[in-house]
N, C-alpha and C positions, 0 to 999 in steps of 0.2 A: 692065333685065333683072329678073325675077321669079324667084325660086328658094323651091320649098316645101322645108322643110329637114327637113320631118318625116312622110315616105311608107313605107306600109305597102307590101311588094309578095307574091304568093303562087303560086309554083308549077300550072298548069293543072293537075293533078292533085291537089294541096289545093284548088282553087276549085271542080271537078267534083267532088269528094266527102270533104268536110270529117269528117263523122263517120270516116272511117278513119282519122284522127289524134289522137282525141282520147284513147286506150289512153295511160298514164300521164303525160297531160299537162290536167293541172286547169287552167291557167291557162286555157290553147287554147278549153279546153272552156267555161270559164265565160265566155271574151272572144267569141269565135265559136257558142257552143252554138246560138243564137238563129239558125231560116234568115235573120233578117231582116235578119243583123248580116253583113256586107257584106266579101268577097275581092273580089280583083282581082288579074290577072298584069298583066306590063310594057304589053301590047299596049292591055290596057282602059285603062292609068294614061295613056300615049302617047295615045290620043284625048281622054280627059278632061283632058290639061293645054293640047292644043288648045284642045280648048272652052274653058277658062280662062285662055288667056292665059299659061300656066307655060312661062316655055322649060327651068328647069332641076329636078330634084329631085334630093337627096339620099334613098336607097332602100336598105333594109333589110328583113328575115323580121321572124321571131319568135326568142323565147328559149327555146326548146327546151331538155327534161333531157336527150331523146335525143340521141344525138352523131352516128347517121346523119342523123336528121332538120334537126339543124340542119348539117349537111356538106351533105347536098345541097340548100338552101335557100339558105344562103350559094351556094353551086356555080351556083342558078339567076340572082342578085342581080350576083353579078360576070359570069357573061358575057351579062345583059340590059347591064350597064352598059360590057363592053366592045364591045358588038353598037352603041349607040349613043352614044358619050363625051360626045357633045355635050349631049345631054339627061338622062344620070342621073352620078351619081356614088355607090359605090357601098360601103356598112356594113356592115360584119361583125356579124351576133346571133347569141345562142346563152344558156346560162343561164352567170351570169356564176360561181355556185359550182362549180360540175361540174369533177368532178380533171380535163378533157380540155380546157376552157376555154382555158389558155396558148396549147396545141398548137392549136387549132384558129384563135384569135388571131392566131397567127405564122404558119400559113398562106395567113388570109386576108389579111394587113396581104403576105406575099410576090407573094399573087396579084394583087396592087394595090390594094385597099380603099384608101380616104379615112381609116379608124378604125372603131371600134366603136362600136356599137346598134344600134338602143336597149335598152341594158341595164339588166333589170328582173329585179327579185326580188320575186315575187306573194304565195309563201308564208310561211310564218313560221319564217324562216333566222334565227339566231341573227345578232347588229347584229354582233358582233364580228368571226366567222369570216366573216360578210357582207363586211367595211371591209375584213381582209385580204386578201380576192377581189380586192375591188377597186382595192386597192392593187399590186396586182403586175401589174393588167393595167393601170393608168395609168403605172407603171414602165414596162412595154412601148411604151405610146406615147409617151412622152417621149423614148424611145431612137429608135425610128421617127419622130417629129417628124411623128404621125396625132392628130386629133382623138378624142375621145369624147362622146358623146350616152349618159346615162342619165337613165330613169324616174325621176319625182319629183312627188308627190303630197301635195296638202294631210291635214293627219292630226284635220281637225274634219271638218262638215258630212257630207252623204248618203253611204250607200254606193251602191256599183257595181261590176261587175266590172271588176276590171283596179287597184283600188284596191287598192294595196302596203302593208302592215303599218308599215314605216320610217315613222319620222318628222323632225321638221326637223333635231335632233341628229346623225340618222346621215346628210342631205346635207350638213349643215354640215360634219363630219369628213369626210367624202369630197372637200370641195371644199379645205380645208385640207392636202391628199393631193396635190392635182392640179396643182401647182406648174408651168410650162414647158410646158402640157400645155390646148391648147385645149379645156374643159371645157363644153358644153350640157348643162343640167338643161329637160328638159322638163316643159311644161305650167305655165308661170311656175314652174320648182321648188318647187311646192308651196307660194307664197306666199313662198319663203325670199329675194325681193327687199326684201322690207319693211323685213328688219334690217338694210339700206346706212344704216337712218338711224340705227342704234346712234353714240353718239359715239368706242366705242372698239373696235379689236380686229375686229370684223365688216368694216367697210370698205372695209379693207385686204385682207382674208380674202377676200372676195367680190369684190374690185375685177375681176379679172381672169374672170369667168368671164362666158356665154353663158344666156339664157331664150329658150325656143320657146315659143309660144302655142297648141301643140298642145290640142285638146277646148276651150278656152276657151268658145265660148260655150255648151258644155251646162256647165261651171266656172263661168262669171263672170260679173260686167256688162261691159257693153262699155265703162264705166268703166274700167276696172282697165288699158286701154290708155294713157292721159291717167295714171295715178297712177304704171305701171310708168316710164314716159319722163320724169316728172318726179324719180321717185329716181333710178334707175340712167345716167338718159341716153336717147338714141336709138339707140348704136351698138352697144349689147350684147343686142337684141332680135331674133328672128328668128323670121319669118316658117313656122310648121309648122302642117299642115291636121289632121294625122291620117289621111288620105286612104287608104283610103275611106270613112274614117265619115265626114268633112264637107266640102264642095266650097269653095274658095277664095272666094266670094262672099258667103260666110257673116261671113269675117273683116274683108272688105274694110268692109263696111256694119258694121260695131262700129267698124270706127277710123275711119268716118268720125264716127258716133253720139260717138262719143267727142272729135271735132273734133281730131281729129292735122292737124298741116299737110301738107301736098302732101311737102317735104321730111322731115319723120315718116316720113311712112307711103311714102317710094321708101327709104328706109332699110332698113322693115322688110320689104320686101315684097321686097329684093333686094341691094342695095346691102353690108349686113350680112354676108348669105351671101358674094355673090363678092369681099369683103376675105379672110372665113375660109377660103373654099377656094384663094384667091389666081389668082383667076381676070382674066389680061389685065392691063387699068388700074389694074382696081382691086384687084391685091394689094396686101398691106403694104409 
């Protein structure tokens, strides 16, 4: 089985006309401003995981400050995911500071959500009041026994949009938070797999949590596939396109470049995911 764990999805009326959403949403606007930079609702993502071979995705909005915006976004997300169960599962977004954040959480974790994301904070949110956010919503899932997926961005190299202010400190402190509580840090966490090789204190820290490979190859060498499986293992890897920035065949040709074995890469490219969603045989 194939499961992409890391899909953008967008309401037909944000794909038919983007610019109406961008009124005090800088993120939105800087990620999508560009016509070139690419929406998609359930129905397009649904053809293109045919074409690629995806039976399952994991599917989320955006992190909206608005709280209609992300109510009816999440509202689109849960019932494309309950229209087809088989083929999505289905993330709560929204902006993870916003006072409505809990309330909107505890709605979508009642209306069925999987967890929350991908949750990102673009702007320059104070680290502190940030980690408390986030802390009370990994509290929430830990009581709900829901995963969480948040944003996690290296803090050297080029910019771009969508590139988060935080740096490895404040995913470090967040994953230190996320105790009992299936944690994905997207996009290698921002490189924060490296310090597994710390000899002390990190290890342990990090032992338990989850890396997506979401953007990786506009990120990385397809190297960094071969380096990440050699610190962390194979079972903490999982398979995210970004979709619809980048199609699954993009990924597949880096791990091979990379020379993953046959069992590597059915690991990441599925195996991974339906342990963590506890799908069938191969739950825990």
């Amino acid at each position: 089985m194939k499961i992409d764990f890391h899909v953008h999805t967008f309401p037909p009326d944000v794909v038919a006309d983007r610019e109406r959403f961008f009124d005090g949403e800088p993120a939105f606007r800087s990620l999508y401003g560009h016509p070139k930079a690419r929406l998609a609702d359930t129905e397009t993502l649904l053809q293109a995981m045919d074409q690629n071979g995806v039976d399952m995705a994991v599917i989320f909005g955006f992190p909206w400050k608005d709280k209609e915006k992300a109510r009816r976004h999440n509202d689109y997300v849960l019932e494309s995911a309950a229209r087809r169960p088989e083929r999505f599962r289905p993330l709560a977004c929204f902006d993870p500071t916003a006072d409505w954040a809990m309330d909107e959480a505890a709605r979508c974790l009642n209306e069925g959500a999987a967890g929350l994301g991908e949750l990102a904070v673009y702007e320059g949110e104070d680290e502190g009041s940030a980690l408390e956010a986030y802390g009370a919503l990994l509290a929430l899932c830990r009581d709900r026994k829901r995963l969480m997926l948040v944003h996690a961005n290296e803090p050297v190299g080029h910019l771009y949009p969508g590139k988060a202010p935080m740096g490895l400190r404040f995913y470090y402190q967040l994953v230190a938070k996320s105790l009992d509580v299936p944690l994905v840090l997207a996009h290698w966490g921002g490189g924060l797999f490296f310090y597994e090789l710390l000899k002390k204190e990190a290890p342990e820290t990090l032992a338990g949590i989850f890396y997506d490979t979401a953007a990786s190859p506009f990120l990385y060498r397809s190297a960094v596939y071969r380096r990440a499986v050699d610190i962390v293992g194979r079972d903490r890897i999982l398979f995210g396109s970004d979709y619809p920035l980048l199609p699954p065949s993009r990924y597949e040709k880096e791990m091979d470049e990379a020379g993953l074995s046959p069992e590597e890469k059915a690991a990441l490219l599925g195996g991974n995911a339906a342990r963590l969603l506890g799908l069938g045989d191969a739950a825990p």
